[in-house]
C-alpha positions as CSV (number, residue, x, y, z in Angstrom):
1,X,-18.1,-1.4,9.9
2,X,-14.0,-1.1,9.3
3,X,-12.6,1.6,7.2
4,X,-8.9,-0.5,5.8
5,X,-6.0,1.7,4.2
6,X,-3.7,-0.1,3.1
7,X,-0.4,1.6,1.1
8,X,1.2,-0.4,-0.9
9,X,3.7,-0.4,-3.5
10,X,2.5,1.2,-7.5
11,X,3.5,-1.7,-8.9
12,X,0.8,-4.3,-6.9
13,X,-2.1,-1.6,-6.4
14,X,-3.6,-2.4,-10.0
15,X,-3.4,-6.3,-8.8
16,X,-4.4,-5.6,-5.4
17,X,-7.2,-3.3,-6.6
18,X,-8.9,-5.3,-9.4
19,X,-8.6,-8.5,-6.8
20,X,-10.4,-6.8,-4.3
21,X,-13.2,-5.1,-6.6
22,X,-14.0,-8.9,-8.3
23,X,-14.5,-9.7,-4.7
24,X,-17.2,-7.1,-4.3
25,X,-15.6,-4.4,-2.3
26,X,-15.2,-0.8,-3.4
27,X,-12.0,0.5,-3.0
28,X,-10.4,3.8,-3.7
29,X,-6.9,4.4,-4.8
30,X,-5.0,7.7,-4.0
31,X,-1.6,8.7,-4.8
32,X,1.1,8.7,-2.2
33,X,4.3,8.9,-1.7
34,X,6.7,7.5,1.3
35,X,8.9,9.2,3.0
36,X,11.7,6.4,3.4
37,X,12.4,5.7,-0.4
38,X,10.7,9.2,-1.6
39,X,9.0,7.1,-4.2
40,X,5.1,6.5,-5.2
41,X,2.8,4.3,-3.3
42,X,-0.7,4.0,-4.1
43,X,-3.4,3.8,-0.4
44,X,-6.1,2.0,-1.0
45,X,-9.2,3.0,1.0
46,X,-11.5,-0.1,1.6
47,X,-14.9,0.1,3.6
48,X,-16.6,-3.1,4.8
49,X,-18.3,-4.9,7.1
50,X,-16.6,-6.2,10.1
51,X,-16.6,-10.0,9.5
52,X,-15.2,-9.6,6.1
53,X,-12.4,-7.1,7.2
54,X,-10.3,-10.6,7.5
55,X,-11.0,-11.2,4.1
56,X,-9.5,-8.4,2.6
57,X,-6.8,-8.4,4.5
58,X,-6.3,-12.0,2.9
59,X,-6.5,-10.6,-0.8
60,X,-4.0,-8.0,-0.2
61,X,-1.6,-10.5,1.2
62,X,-2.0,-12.4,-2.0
63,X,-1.2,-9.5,-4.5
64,X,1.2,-7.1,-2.3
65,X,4.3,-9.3,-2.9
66,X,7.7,-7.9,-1.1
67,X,11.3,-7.9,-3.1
68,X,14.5,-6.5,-2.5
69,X,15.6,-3.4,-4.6
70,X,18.8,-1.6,-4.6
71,X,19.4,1.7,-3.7
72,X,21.6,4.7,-3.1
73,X,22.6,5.3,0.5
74,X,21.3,9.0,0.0
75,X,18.2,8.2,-1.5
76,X,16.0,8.3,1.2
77,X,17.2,11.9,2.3
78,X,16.1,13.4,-1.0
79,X,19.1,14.6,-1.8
80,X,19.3,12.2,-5.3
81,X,22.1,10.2,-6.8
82,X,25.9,11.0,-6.3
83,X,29.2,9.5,-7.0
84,X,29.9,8.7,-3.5
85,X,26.7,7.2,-2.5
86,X,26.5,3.7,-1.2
87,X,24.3,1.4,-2.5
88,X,22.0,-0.6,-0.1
89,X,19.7,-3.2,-0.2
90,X,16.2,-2.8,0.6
91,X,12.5,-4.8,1.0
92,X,10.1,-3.0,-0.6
93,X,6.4,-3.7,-1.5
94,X,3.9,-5.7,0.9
95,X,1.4,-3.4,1.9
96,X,0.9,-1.3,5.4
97,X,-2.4,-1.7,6.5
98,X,-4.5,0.0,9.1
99,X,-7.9,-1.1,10.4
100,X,-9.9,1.3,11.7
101,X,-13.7,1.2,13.2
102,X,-15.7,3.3,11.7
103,X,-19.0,4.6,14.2
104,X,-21.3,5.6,11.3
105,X,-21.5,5.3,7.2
106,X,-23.0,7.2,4.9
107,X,-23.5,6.4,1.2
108,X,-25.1,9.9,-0.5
């Protein structure tokens, strides 16, 4: 059995989600939030069985797009917009996903 999180950017994990639940996984959404761009992500927590850990990890590549956004130089420090701040461009969405093994499951 594989436990997947995947984080991934607000604006695919209703895409991502719905995908992977007319598939026949269960999946759980929690709010996150990164600590590059200090803005929401959504993890996704996905358990399934080993052979189809491949497969999700298809569907999530389908509906976790990446795109370039534009952003103040001092946004990722938290410190919030200023005059001076430099704008850079930066890839965001795609997800982060971790596979893990998972030794015994439980369903109460």
């Amino acid at each position: 059995m594989k436990l997947i999180l995947a984080i991934v950017n607000n604006d695919d994990s209703a895409r991502a989600a719905a995908a992977l639940t007319k598939e026949g996984y269960f999946v759980t959404k929690l709010s996150t939030t990164g600590g590059f761009l200090m803005v929401g992500n959504t993890t996704l927590l996905i358990g399934t069985e080993d052979e189809k850990a491949k497969n999700v990890l298809q569907v999530l590549s389908q509906h976790c797009s990446t795109r370039t956004q534009i952003t103040p130089s001092t946004f990722s420090f938290g410190k919030g917009l200023r005059d001076n701040s430099v704008e850079q461009s930066v890839t965001v969405g795609g997800a982060t996903v971790f596979v893990l093994s998972v030794d015994s499951f439980t369903k109460l």
